[in-house]
mmJSON file of the N, C-alpha and C atoms, coordinates in Angstrom:
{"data_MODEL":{"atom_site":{
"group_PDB":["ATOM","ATOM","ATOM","ATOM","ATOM","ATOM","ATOM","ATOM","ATOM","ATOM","ATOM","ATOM","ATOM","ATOM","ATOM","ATOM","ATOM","ATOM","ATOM","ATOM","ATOM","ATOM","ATOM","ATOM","ATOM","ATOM","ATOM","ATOM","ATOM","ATOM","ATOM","ATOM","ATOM","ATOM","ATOM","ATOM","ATOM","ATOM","ATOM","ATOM","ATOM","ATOM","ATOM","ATOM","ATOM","ATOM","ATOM","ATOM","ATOM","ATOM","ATOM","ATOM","ATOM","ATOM","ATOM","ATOM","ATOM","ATOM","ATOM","ATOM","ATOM","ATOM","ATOM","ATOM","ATOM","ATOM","ATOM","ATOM","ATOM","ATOM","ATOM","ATOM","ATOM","ATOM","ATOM","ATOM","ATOM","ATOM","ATOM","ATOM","ATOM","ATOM","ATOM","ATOM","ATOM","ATOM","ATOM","ATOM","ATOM","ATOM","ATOM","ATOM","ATOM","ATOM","ATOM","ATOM","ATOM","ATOM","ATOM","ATOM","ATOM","ATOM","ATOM","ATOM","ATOM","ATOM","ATOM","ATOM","ATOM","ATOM","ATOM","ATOM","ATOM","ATOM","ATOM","ATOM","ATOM","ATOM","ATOM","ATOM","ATOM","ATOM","ATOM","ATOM","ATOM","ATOM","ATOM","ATOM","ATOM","ATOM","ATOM","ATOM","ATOM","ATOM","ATOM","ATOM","ATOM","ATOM","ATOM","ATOM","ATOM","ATOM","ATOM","ATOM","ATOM","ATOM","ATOM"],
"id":[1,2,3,4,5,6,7,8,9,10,11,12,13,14,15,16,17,18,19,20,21,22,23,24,25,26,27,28,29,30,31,32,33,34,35,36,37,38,39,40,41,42,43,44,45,46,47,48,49,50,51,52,53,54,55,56,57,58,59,60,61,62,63,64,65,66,67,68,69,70,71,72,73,74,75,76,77,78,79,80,81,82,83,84,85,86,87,88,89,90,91,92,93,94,95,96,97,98,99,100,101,102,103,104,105,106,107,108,109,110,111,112,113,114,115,116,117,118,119,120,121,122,123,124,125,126,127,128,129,130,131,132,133,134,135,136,137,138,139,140,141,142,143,144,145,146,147],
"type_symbol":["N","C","C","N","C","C","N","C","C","N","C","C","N","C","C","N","C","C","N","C","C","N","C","C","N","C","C","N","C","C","N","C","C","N","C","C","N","C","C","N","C","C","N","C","C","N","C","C","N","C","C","N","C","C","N","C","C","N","C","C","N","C","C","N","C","C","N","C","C","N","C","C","N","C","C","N","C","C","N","C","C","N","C","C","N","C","C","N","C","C","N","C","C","N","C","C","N","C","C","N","C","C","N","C","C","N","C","C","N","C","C","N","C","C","N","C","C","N","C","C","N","C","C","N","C","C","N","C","C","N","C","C","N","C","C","N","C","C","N","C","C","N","C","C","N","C","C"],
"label_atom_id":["N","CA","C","N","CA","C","N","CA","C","N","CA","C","N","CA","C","N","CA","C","N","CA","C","N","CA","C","N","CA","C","N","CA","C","N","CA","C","N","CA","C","N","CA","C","N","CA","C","N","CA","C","N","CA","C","N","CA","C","N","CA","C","N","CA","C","N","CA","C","N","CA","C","N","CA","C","N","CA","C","N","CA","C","N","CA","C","N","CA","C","N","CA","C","N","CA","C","N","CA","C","N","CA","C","N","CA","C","N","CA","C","N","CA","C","N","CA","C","N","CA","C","N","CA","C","N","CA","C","N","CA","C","N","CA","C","N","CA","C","N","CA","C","N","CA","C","N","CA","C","N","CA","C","N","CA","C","N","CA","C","N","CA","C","N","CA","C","N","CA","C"],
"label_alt_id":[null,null,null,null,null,null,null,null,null,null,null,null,null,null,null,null,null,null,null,null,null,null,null,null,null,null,null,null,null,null,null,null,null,null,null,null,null,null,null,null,null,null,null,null,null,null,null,null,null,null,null,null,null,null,null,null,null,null,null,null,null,null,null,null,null,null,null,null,null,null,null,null,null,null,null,null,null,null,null,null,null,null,null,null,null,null,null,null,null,null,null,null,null,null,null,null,null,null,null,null,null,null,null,null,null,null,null,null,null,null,null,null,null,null,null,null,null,null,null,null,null,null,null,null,null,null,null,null,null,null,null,null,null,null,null,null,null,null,null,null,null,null,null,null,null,null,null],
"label_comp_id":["UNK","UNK","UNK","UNK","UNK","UNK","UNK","UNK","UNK","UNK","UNK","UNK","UNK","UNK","UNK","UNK","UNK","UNK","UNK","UNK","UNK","UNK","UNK","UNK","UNK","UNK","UNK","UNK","UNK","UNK","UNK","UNK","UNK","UNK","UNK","UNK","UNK","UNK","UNK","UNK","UNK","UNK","UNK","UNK","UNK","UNK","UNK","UNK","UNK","UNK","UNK","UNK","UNK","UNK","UNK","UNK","UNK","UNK","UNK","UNK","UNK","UNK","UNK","UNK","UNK","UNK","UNK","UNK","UNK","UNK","UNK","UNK","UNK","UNK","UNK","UNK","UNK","UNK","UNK","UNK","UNK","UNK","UNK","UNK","UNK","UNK","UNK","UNK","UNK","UNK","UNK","UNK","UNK","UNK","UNK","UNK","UNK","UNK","UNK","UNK","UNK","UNK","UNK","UNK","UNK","UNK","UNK","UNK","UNK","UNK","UNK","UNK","UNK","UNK","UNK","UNK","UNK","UNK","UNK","UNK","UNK","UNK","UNK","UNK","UNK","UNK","UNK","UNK","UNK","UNK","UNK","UNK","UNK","UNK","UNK","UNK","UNK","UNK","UNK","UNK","UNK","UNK","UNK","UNK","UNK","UNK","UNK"],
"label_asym_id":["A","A","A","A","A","A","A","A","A","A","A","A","A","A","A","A","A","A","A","A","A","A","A","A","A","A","A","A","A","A","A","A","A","A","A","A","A","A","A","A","A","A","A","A","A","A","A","A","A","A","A","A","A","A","A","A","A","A","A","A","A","A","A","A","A","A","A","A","A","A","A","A","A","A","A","A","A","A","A","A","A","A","A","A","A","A","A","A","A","A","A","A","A","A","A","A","A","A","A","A","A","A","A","A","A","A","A","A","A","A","A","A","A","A","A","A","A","A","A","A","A","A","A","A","A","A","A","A","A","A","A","A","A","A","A","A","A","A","A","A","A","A","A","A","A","A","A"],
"label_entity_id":["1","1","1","1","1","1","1","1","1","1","1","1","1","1","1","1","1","1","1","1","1","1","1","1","1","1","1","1","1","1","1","1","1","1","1","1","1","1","1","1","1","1","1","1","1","1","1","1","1","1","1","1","1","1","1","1","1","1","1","1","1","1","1","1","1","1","1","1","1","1","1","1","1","1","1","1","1","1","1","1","1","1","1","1","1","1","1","1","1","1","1","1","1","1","1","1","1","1","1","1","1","1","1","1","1","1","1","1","1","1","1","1","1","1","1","1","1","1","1","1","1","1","1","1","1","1","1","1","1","1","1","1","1","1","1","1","1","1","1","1","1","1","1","1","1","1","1"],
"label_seq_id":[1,1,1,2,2,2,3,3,3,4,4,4,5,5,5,6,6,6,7,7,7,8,8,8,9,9,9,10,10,10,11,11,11,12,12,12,13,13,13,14,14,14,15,15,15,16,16,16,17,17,17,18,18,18,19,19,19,20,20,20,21,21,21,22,22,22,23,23,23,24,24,24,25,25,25,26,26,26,27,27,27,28,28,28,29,29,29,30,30,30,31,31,31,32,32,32,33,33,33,34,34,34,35,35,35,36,36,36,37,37,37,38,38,38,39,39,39,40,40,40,41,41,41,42,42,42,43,43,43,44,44,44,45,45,45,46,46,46,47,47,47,48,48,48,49,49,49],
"pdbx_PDB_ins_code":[null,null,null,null,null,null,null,null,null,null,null,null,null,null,null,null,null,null,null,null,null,null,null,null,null,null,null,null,null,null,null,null,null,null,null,null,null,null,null,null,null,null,null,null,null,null,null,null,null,null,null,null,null,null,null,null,null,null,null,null,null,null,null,null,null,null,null,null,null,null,null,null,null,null,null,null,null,null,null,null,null,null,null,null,null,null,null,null,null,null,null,null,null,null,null,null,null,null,null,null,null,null,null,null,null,null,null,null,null,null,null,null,null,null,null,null,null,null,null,null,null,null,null,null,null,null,null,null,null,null,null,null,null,null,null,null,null,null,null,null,null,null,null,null,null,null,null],
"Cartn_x":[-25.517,-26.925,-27.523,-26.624,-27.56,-27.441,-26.52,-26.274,-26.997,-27.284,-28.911,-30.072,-30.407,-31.391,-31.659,-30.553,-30.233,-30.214,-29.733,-29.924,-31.484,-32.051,-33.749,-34.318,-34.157,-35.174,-34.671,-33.087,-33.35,-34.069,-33.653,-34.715,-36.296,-36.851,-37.945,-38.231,-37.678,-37.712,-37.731,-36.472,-36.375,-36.808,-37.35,-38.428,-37.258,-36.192,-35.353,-34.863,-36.62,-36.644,-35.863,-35.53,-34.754,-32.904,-32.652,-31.414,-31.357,-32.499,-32.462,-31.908,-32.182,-32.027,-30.397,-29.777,-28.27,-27.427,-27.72,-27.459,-27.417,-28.316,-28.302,-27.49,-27.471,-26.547,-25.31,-25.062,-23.565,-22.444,-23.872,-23.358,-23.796,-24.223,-24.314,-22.792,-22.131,-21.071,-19.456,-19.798,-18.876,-18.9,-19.775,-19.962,-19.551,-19.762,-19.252,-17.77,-17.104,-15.825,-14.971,-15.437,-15.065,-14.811,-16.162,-16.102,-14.9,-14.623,-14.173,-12.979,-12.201,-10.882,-9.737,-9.175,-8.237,-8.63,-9.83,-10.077,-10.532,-10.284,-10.761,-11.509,-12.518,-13.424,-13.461,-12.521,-12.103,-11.785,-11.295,-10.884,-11.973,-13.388,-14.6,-15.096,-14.957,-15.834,-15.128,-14.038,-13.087,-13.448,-13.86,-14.272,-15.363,-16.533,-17.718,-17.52,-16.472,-15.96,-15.017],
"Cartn_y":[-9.54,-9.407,-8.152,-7.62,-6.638,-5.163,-5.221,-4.033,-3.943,-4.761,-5.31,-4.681,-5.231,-5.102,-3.363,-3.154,-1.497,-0.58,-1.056,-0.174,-0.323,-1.421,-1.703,-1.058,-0.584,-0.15,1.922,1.87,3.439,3.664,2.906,3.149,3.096,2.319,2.609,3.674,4.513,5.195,7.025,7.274,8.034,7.994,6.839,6.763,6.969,5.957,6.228,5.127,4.826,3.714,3.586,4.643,4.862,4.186,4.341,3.855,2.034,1.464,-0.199,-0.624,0.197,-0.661,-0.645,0.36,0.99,0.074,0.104,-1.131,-2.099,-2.873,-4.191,-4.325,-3.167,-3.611,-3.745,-2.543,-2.279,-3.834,-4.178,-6.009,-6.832,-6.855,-7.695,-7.628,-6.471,-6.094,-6.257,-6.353,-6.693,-7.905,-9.235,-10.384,-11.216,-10.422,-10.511,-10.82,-9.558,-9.148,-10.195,-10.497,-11.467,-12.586,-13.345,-14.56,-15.03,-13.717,-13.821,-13.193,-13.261,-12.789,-13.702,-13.208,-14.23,-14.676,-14.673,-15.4,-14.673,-15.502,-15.171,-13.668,-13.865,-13.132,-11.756,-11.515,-10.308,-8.827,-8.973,-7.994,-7.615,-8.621,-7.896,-6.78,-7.639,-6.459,-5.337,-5.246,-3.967,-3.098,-3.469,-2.658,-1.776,-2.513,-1.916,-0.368,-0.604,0.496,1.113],
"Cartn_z":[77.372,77.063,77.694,78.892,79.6,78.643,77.618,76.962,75.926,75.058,74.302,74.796,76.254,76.61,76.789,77.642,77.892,76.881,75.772,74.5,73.82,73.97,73.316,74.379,75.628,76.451,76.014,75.988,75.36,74.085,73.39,71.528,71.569,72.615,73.149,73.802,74.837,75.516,74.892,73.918,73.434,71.607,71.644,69.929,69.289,69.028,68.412,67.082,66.736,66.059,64.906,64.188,63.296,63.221,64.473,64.772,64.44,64.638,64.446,63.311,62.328,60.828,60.884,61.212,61.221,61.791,63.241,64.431,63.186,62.388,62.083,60.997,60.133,59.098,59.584,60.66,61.101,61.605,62.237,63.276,61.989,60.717,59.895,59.426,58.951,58.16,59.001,59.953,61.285,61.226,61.387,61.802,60.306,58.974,57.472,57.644,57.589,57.78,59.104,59.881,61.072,60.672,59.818,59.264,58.218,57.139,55.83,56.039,57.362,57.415,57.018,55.583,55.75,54.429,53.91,52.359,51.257,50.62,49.376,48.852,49.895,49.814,50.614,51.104,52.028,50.897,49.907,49.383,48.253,48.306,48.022,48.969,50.19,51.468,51.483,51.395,51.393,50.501,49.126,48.407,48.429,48.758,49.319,50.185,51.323,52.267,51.257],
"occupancy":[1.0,1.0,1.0,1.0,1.0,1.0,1.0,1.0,1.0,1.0,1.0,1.0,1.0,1.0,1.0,1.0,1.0,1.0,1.0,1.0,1.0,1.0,1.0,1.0,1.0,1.0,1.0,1.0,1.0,1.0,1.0,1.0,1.0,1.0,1.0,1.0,1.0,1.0,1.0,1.0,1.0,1.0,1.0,1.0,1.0,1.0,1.0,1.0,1.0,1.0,1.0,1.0,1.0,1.0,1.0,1.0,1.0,1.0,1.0,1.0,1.0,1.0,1.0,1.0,1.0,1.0,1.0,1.0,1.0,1.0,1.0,1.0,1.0,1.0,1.0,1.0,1.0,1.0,1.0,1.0,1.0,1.0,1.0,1.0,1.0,1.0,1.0,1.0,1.0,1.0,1.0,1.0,1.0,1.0,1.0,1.0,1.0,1.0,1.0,1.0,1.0,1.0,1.0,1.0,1.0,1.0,1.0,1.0,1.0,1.0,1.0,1.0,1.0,1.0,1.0,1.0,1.0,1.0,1.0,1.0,1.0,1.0,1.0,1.0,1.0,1.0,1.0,1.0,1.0,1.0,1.0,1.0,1.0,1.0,1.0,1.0,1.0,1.0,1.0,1.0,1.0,1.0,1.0,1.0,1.0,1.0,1.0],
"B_iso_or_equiv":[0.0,0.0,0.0,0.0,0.0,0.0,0.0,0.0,0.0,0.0,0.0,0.0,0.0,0.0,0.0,0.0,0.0,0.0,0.0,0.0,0.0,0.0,0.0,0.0,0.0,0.0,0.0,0.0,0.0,0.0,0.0,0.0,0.0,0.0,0.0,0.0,0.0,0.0,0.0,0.0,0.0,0.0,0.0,0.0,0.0,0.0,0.0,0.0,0.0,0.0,0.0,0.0,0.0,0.0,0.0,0.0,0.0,0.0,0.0,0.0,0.0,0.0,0.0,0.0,0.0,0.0,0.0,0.0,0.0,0.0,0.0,0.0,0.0,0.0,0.0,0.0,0.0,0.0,0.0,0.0,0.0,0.0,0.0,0.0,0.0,0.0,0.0,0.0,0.0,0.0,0.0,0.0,0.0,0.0,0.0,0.0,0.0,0.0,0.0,0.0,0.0,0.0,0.0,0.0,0.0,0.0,0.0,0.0,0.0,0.0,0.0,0.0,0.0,0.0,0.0,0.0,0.0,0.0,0.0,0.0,0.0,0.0,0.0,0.0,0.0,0.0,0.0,0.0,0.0,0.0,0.0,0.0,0.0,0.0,0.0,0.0,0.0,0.0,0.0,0.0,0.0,0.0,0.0,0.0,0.0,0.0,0.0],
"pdbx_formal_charge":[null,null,null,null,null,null,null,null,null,null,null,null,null,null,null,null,null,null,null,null,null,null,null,null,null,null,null,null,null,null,null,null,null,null,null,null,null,null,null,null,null,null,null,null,null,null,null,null,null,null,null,null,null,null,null,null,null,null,null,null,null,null,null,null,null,null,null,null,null,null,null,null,null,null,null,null,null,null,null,null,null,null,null,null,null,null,null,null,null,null,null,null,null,null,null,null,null,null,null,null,null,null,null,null,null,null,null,null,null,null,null,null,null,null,null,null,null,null,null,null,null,null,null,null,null,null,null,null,null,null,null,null,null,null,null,null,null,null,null,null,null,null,null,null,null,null,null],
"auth_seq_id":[1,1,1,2,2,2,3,3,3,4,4,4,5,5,5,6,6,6,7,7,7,8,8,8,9,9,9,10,10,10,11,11,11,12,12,12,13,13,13,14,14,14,15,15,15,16,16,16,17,17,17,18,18,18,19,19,19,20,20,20,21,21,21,22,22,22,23,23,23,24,24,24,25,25,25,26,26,26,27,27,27,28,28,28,29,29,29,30,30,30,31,31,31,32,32,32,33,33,33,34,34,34,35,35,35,36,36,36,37,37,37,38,38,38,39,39,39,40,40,40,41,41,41,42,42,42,43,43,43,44,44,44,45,45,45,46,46,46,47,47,47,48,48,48,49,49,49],
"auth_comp_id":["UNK","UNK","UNK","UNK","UNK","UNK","UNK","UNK","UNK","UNK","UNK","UNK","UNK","UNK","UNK","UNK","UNK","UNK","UNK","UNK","UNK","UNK","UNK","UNK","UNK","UNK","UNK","UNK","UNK","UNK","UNK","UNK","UNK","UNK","UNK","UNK","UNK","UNK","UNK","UNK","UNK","UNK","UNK","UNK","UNK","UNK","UNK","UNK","UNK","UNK","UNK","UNK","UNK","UNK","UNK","UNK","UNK","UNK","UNK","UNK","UNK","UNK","UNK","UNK","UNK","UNK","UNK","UNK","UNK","UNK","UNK","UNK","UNK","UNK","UNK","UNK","UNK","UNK","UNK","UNK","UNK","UNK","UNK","UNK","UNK","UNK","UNK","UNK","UNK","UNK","UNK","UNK","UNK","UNK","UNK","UNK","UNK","UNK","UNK","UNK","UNK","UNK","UNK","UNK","UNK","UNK","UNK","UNK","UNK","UNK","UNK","UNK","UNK","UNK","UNK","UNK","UNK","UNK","UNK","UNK","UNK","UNK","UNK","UNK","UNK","UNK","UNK","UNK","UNK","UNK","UNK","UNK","UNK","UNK","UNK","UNK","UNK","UNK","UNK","UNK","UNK","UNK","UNK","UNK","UNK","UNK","UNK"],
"auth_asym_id":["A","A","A","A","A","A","A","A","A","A","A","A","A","A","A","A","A","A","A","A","A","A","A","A","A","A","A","A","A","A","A","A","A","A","A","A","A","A","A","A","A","A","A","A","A","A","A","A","A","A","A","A","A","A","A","A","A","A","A","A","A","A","A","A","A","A","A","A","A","A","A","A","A","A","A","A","A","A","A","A","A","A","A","A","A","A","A","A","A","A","A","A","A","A","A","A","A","A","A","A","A","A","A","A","A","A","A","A","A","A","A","A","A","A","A","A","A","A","A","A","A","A","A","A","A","A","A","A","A","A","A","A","A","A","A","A","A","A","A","A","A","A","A","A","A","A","A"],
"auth_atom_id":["N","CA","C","N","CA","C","N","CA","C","N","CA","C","N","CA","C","N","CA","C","N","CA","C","N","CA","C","N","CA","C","N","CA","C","N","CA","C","N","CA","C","N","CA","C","N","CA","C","N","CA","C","N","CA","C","N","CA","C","N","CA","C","N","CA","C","N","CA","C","N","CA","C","N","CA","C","N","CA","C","N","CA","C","N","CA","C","N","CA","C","N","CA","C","N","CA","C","N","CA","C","N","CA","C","N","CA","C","N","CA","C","N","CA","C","N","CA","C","N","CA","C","N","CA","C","N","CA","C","N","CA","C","N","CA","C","N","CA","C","N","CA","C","N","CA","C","N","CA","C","N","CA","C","N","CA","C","N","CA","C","N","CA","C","N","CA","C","N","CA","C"],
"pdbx_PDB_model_num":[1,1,1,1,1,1,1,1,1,1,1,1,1,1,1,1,1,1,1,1,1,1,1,1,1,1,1,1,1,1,1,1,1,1,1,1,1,1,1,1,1,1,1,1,1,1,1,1,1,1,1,1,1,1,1,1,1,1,1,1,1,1,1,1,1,1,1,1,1,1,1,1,1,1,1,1,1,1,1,1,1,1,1,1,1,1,1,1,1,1,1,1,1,1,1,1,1,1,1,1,1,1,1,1,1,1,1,1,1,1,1,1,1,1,1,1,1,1,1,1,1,1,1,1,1,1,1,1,1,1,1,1,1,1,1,1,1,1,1,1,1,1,1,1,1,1,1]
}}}
């Protein structure tokens, strides 16, 4: 948690609001790919990349 916190206090710090949306898709598409290893549905996500 302290690396969360440490990274929201730099994006605050250096107005680096732009970076959030990126961060979220990036850990959306990670946490995707994590779930769907192994099925069915894996060689959709691959495609996308």
């Amino acid at each position: 948690m302290s690396f969360i916190k440490e990274f929201w206090m730099f994006l605050r710090v250096r107005k680096k609001y732009w970076l959030l949306p990126i961060i979220i898709v990036l850990v959306i598409f990670g946490g995707l790919i994590v779930l769907t290893q192994g099925t069915a549905v894996a060689p959709f996500i691959y495609t996308i990349f």
